[in-house]
C-alpha positions in Angstrom: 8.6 -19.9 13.8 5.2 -21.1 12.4 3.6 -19.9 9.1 1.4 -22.7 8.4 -2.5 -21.3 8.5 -4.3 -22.6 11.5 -7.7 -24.1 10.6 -9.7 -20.3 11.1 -7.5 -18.6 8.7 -7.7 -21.3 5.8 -11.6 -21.4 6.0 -11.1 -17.5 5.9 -8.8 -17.9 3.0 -11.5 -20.4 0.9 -14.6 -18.0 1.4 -12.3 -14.8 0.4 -11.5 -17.1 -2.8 -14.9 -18.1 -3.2 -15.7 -14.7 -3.3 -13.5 -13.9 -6.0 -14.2 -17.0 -8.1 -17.7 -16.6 -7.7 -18.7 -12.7 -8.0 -15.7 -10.6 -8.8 -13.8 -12.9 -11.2 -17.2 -12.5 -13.4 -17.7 -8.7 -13.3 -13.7 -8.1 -14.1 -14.4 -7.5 -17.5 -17.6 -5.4 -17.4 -15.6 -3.3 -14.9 -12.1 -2.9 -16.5 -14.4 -1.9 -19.8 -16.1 0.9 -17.0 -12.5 1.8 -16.4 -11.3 2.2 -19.6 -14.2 4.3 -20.7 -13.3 6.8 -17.9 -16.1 5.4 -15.6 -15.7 4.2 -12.1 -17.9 1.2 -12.6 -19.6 2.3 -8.8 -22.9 0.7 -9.3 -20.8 -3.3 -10.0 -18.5 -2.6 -6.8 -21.1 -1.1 -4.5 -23.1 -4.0 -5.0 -20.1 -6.3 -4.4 -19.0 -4.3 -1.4 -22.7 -4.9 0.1 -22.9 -8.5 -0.6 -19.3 -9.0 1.0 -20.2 -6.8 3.9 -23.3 -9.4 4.3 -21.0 -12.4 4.6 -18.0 -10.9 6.9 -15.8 -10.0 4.5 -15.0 -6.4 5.5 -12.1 -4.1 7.1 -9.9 -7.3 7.9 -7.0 -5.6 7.7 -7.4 -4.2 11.1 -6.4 -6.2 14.2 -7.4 -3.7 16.9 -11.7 -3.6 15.8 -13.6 -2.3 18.2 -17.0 -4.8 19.1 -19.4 -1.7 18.0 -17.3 -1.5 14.6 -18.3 -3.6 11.2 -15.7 -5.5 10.0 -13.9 -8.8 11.4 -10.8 -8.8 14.1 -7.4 -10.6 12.1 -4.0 -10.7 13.2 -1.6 -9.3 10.2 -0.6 -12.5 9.5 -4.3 -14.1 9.2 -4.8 -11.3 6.9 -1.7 -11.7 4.5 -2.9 -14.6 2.1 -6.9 -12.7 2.0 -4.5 -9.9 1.3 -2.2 -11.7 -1.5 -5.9 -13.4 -2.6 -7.1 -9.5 -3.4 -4.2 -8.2 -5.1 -4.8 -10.7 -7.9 -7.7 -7.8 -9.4 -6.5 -4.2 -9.1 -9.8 -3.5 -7.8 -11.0 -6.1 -5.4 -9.6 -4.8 -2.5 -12.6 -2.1 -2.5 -15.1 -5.0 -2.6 -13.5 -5.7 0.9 -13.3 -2.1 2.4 -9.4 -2.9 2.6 -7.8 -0.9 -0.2 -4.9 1.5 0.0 -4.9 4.6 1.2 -8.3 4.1 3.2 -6.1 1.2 5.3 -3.9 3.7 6.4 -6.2 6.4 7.3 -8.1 4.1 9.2 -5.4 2.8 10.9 -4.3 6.1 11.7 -7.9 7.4 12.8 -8.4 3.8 14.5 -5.3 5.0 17.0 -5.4 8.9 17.4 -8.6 10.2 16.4 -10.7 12.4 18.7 -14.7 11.3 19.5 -15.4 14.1 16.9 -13.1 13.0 14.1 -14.2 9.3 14.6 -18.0 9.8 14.2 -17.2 12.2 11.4 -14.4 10.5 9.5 -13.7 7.1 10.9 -16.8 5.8 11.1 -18.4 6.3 7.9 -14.9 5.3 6.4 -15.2 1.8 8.2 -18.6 1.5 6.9 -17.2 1.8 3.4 -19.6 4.9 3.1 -16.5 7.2 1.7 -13.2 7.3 0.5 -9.8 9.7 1.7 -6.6 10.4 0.9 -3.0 10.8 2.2 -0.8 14.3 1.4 2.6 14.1 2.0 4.4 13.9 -1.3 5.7 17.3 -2.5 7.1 18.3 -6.4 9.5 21.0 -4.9 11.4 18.6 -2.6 12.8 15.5 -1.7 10.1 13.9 -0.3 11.9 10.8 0.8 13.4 12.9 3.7 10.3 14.4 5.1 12.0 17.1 7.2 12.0 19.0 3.7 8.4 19.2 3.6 7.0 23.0 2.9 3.3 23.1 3.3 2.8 25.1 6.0 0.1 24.4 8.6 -0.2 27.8 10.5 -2.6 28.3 13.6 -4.6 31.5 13.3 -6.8 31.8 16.6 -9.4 29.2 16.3 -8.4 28.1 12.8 -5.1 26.2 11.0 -4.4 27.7 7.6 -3.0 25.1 5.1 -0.7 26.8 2.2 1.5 24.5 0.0 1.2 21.9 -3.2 0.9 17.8 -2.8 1.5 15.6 -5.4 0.5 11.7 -6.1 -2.2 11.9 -3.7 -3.7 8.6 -4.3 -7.9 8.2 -4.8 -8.4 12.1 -4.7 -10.9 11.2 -8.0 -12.2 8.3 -6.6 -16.2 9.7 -6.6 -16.7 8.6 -3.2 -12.6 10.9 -2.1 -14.3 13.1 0.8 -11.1 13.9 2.5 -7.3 14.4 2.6 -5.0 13.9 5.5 -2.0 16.9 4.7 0.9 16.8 6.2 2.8 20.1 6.6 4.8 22.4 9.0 3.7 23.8 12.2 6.6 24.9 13.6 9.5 26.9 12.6 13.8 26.2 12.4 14.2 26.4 16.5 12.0 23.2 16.7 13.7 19.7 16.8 13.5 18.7 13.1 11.1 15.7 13.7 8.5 18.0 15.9 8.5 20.7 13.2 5.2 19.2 11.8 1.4 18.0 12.0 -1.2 16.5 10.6 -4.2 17.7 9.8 -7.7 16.9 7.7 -9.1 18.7 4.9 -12.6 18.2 3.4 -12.1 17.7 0.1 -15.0 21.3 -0.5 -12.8 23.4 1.8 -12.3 26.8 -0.1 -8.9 27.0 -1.5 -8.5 23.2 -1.7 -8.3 22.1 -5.3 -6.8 19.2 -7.7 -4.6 20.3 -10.1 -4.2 17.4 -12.4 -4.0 13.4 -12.6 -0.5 12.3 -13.4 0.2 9.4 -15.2 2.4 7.2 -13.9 4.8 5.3 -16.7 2.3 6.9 -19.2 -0.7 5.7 -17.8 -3.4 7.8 -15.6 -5.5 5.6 -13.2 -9.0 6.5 -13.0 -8.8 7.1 -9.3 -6.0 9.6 -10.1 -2.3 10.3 -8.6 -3.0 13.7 -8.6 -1.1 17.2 -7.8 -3.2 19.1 -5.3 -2.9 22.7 -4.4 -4.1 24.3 -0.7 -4.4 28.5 -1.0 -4.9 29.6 2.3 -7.1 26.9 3.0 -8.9 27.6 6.4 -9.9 24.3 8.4 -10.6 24.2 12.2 -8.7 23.8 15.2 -10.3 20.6 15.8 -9.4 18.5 12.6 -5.9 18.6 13.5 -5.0 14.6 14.2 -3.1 14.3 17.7 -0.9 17.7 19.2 1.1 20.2 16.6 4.4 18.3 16.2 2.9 15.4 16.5 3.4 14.9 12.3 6.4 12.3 11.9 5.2 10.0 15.2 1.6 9.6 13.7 3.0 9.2 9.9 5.2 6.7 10.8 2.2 4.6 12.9 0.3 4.9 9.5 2.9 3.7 7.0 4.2 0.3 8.8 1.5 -1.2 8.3 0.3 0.5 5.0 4.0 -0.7 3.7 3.3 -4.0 4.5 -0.6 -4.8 2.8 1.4 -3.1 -0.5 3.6 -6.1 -0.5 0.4 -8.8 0.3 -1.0 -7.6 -2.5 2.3 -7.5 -4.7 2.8 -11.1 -4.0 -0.5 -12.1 -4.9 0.3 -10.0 -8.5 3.4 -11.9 -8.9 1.5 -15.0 -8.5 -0.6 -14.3 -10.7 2.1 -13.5 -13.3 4.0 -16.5 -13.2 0.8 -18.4 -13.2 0.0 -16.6 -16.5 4.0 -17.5 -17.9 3.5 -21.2 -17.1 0.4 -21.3 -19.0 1.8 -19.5 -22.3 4.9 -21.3 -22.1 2.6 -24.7 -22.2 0.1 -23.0 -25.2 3.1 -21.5 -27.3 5.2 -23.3 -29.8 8.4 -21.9 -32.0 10.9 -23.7 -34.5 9.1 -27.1 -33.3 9.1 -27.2 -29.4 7.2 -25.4 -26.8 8.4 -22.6 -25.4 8.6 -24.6 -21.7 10.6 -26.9 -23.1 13.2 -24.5 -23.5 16.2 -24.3 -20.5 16.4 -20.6 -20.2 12.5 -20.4 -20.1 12.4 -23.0 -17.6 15.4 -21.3 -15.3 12.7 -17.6 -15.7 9.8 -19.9 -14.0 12.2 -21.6 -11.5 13.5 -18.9 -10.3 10.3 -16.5 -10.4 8.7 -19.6 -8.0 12.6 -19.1 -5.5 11.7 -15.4 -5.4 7.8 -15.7 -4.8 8.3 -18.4 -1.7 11.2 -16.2 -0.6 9.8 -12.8 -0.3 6.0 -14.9 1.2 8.3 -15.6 3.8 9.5 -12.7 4.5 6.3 -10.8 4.7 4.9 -13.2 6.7 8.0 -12.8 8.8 7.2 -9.1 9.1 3.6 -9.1 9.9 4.3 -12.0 12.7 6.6 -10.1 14.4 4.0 -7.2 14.1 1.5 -8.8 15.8 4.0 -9.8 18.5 5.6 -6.8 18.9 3.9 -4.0 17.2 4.9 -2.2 14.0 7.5 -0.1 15.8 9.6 -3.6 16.5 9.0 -4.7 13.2 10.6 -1.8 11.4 13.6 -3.9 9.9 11.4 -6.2 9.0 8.8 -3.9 7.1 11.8 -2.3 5.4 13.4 -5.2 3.8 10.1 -6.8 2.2 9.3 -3.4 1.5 12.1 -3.4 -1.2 12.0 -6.9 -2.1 8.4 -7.2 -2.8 8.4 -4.3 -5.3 11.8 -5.7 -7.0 9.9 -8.5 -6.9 7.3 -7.6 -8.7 8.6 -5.9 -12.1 11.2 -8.8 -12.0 8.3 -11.3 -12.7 6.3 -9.0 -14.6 9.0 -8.8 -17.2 10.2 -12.2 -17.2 5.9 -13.4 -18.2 6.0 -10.2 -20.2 8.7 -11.8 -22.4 7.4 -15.1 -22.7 3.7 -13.6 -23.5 5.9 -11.4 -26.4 4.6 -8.2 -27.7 0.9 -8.8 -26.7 2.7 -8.7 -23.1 2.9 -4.7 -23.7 -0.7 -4.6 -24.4 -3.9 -4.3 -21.9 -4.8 -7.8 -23.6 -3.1 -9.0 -20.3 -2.6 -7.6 -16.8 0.8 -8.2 -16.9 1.9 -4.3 -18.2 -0.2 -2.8 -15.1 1.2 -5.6 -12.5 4.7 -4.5 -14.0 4.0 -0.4 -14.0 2.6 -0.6 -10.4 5.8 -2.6 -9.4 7.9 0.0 -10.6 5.6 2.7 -8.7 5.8 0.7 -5.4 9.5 1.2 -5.7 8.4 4.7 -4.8 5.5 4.4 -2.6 5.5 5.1 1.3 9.0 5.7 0.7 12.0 5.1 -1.8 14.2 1.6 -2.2 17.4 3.5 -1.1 15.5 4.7 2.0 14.4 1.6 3.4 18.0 0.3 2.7 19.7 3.0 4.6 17.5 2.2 7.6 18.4 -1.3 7.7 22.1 -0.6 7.4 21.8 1.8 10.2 20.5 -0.9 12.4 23.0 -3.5 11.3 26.0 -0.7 11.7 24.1 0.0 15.3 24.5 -4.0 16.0 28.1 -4.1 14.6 29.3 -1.0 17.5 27.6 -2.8 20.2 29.2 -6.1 19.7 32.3 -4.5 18.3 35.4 -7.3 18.3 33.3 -9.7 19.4 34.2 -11.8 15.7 38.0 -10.7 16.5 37.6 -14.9 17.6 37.0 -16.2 14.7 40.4 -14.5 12.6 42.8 -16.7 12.1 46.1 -15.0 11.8 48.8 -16.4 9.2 51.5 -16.7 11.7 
């Protein structure tokens, strides 16, 4: 197993961090000031998004690129350092036409998307033309088993009607949001449970679709919203539905794998950024004579913080080559367990710079309060900690009945 970056992907890692030193690094401020005025700062990031376009940095998240699509063709684990790169600045991964949910969607699309729905969704979506969204999440259920889901998607003749409410829908205020993919029921209680539902798009100015309101998340609302949607009798047709009716948890599941896995790219890029943030206050900051890094319990936060960081890199990087051997289906496990270590990860890190930065580490002075409020979200996103737990000790209990006795051999009875 060999992680070390051939000479292609570390000349794709210095220009992606060239581009970041050189053109987004400089509008950060101008554009976090956008953001907290309640503006979307389009004009900076359009401009950025063209000029990275220009140089081939665009839609590298997707292996599978078609030669008549924009963007460049990168194994998963070629893309996880650019990915880890981006997640430094919240917003960079727009710049690169490789920010969450879009990856998913296109992803999805990229796989199972009729000639209709690619020239009308996918493509402009690759071009970096609009943005989408991803339904799923539901306030009146436990969302984490999705066979609870109750938005109903019903055919009628020619048409599916969509009744139900959606919440943290991701981007849905984005001003470029044209679309939603909603997942709902199509089928009633004598269906298998995992066939009961489908996918299905919905133009963001279909009658009866509306948002309801951007919730904040640990007290915070993000510009792009997480937003509680509500679909009254909303009337789409037959051809916007993604694959066959029942079709819902096969496709979902082909989205999320990798869409798991670029969360945790970017979480470790965060986490970098954190302790590199903690080294350098701990050097600046002084108290009762000494600097705070030459203090043992300050020095045991860093150590270990750098233990976790290498630990979980190699884990994800574990995960994405085994995707790119095997596909994301194989890689399940694999996606699971970084899955929960790189968002534990992440507010453990947060909190331990937070502390050394003291109060001014609650503030926005720093990026340290978002890095550790999106950790604790991520803990949530594309499925629950417990979740992804439970599916790996399913597998190992699966293991442990197929090889049952076979460590009877190494017991040594006291007789």
């Amino acid at each position: 197993m060999d992680f070390s970056r051939d000479a292609q992907t570390a000349a794709w890692c210095d220009t992606v961090q060239g581009f970041m030193d050189q053109r987004i690094l400089p509008a950060h401020a101008d554009v976090t000031a956008a953001l907290r005025r309640g503006e979307h700062a389009s004009e900076i990031i359009e401009t950025l998004k063209q000029e990275a376009r220009e140089q081939g940095l665009w839609n590298l998240f997707l292996p599978d690129l078609r030669d008549n699509e924009p963007g460049t063709r990168m194994s998963n684990l070629a893309y996880a350092p650019l990915a880890e790169i981006m997640g430094r600045i919240p917003w960079a991964s727009e710049v690169f036409n490789c920010s969450a949910p879009d990856t998913g969607n296109m992803e999805l699309l990229h796989r199972f998307a009729t000639p209709q729905q690619r020239e009308r969704w996918l493509d402009p979506l690759l071009a970096g033309e609009i943005r989408s969204c991803i339904g799923i999440t539901e306030p009146d259920v436990a969302s984490s088993d999705p066979t609870n889901l109750e938005t109903t998607i019903r055919r009628e003749g020619d048409e599916y009607v969509i009744n139900g409410r959606k919440w943290f829908t991701t981007g849905a205020l984005h001003p470029h949001a044209r679309f939603v993919i909603v997942m709902g029921r199509s089928a009633g209680e004598e269906a298998e449970p995992h066939r009961r539902h489908s996918l299905a798009i919905v133009p963001f100015d279909t009658p009866g679709f509306s948002i309801v309101r951007n919730l904040p998340l640990l007290g915070r609302h993000a510009l792009e919203g997480h937003c509680e949607t509500l679909y009254r009798n909303v009337r789409i047709p037959r051809e916007n539905l993604i694959g066959e009716e029942g079709d819902g948890f096969k496709l979902i599941q082909a989205r999320l794998g990798p869409g798991r896995i670029h969360h945790c790219m970017r979480a470790i890029g965060q986490c970098e950024l954190a302790l590199e943030l903690m080294c350098e206050r701990a050097l600046e900051r002084r108290t009762f004579g000494r600097h705070l890094a030459d203090y043992a319990n300050l020095q045991d936060w860093i150590a270990w913080s750098r233990i976790e960081i290498d630990q979980a890199r190699l884990l994800c990087l574990n995960a994405a080559d085994r995707m790119d051997r095997e596909g994301a289906k194989a890689a399940r496990g694999e996606i699971a367990a970084i899955k929960v270590v790189a968002a534990q990860l992440q507010t453990r890190v947060a909190d331990r710079a937070m502390q050394v930065f003291g109060a001014m580490g609650l503030t926005e002075d720093t990026p340290l309060a978002e890095i550790y409020r999106w950790g604790r979200a991520l803990r949530f996103v594309d499925g629950p900690d417990e979740v992804h737990l439970r599916s790996i000790a399913r597998a190992e209990i699966t293991l442990a009945k197929e090889r049952r006795g076979a460590g009877a051999a190494y017991l040594v009875p006291d007789y």
